[in-house]
N, C-alpha and C positions, 0 to 999 in steps of 0.2 A: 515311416515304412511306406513303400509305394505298393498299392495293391493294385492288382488286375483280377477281372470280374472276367472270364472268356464266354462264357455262355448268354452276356448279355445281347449278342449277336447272331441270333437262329445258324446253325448250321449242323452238319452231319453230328456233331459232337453232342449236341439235346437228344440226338436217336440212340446214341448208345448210354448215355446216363439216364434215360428212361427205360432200357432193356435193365440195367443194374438194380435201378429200384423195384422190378414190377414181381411181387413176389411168384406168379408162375415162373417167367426166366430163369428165377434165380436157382429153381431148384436142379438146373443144369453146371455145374461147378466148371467144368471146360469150359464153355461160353459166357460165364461170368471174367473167369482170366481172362478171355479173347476181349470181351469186349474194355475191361479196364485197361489192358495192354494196349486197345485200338485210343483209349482216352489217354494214354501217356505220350503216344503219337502224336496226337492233334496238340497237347500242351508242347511236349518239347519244340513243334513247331513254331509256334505263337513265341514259344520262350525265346527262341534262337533269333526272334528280329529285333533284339535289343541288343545281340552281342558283338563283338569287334569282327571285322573283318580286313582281309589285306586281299590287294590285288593280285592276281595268276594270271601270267602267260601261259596258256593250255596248247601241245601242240595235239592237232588235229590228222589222220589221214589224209585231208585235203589244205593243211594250210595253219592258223596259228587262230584262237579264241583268245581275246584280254576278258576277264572274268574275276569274279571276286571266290577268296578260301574261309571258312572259318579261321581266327586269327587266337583266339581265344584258346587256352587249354582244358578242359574243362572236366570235373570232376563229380561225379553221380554217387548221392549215397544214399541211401533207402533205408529205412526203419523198418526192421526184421518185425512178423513174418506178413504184414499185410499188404508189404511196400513192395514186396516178388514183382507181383505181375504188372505194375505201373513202371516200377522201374527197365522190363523188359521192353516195352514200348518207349521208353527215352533212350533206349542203348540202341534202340530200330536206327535211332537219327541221329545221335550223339555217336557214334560207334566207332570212335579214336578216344573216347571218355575215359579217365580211369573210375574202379570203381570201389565204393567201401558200404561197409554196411555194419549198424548198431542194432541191439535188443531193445526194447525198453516198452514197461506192461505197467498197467495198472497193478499195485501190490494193495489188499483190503486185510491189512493185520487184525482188525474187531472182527473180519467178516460180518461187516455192515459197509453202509454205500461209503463212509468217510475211505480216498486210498493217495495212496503217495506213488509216486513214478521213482520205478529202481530202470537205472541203463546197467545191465550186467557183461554186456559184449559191445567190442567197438573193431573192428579189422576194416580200418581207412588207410590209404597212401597220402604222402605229402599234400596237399590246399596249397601254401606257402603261395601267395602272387596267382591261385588260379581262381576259375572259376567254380563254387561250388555250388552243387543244386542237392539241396535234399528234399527226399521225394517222401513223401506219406499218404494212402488214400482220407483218412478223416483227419479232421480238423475240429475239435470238438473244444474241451478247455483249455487247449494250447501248452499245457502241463508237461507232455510228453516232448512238443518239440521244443521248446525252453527247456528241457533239461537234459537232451540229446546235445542239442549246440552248445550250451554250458560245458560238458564235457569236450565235443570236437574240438571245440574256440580255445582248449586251454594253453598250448602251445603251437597252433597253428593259425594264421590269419589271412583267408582268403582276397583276396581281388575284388570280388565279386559276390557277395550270398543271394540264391536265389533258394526260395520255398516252392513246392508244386503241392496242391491236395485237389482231389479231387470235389470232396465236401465237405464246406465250413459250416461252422454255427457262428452268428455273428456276436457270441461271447469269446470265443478261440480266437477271434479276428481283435477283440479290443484288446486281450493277454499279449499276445502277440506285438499288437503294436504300444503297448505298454513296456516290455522286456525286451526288445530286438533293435537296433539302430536303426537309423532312417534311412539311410542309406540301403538298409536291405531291401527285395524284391518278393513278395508274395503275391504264387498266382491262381488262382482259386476255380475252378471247374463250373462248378453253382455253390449258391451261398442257401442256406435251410433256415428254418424258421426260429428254433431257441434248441437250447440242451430242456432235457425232462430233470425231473427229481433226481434220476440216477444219472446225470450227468451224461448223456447219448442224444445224438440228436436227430432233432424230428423235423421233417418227416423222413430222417437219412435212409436206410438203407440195411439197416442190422451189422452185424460183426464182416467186416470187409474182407477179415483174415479166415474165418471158418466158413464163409461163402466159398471163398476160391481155394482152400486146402482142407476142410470139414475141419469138424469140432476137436475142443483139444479138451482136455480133460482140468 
């Protein structure tokens, strides 16, 4: 699996994943979207200089531009409900994307910390030869998107798989590149220090989906 690290590179993007984690910011729920939506932006950017492009003759008011198009077809799916607002920032730039989107929660049947990943909803259009990007803000034991794409991948086989999270724990990143081909793409926001006891990672950020929609019951 080829990974990319984006933050290893100072720029605007360390300013807004430090507004995400700082917990006064966070108690503003608008600007928590705004600002993950602005970090799905800067990813799809970074993501898109890997992907195919064909030449265009652009005509002009005053004359003719040779220019290059996205070539790619490309398709967005986001892991329901914390993957909303990153995914609206890849649809900014991607915005010929088709798009689909899956459930999939931790399930704690002891209620205790051992739990199992259920996908209960999936509404994706065809992959078939495109490109696929799924999107998820964390990246913790990789359990969730191993069993998300388990499902996608069962009669469908992309082109291209591309991963976006915003933040990893670098045990998500070894799950990951243990279960997923090599040829896959994961691109990773910043990378945090280990998962705790209860499997969340430190020093992430809290629940990414009740920051930016409040608590769910």
């Amino acid at each position: 699996m080829h990974v990319h690290y984006i933050s290893e590179q100072n720029s605007i993007l360390n300013h807004f994943l430090a507004q995400i984690r700082d917990t006064e910011v966070q108690t503003d729920s608008m600007r928590f979207r705004k600002n993950i939506e602005r970090i799905g932006e800067i990813m799809a950017y970074e993501l898109s200089k890997v992907l195919a492009y064909k030449p265009k003759e652009v005509k002009t008011p005053l004359g003719f531009k040779s220019t290059y198009v996205l070539e790619d077809n490309v398709v967005l799916c986001s892991i329901l409900r914390a993957g909303l607002a990153l995914h609206t920032g890849f649809m900014n730039f991607f915005d010929d994307a088709e798009n689909g989107f899956v459930s999939a929660f931790r399930h704690h049947p002891n209620n205790d910390d051992n739990f199992e990943i259920l996908v209960e909803y999936q509404a994706a259009p065809s992959f078939n030869n495109k490109t696929l990007i799924v999107i998820d803000p964390m990246l913790a034991t990789g359990q969730s998107l191993v069993a998300v794409l388990q499902k996608l991948l069962v009669q469908e086989t992309p082109k291209e798989l591309h991963i976006a999270v915003v933040i990893a724990a670098p045990e998500g990143v070894a799950y990951l590149q243990e279960h997923l081909p090599e040829n896959c793409h994961l691109w990773i926001a910043t990378l945090d220090e280990k998962l705790n006891e209860k499997k969340y990672i430190v020093p992430g950020l809290g629940d990414a989906g009740d920051l930016a929609y409040g608590s769910k019951l």
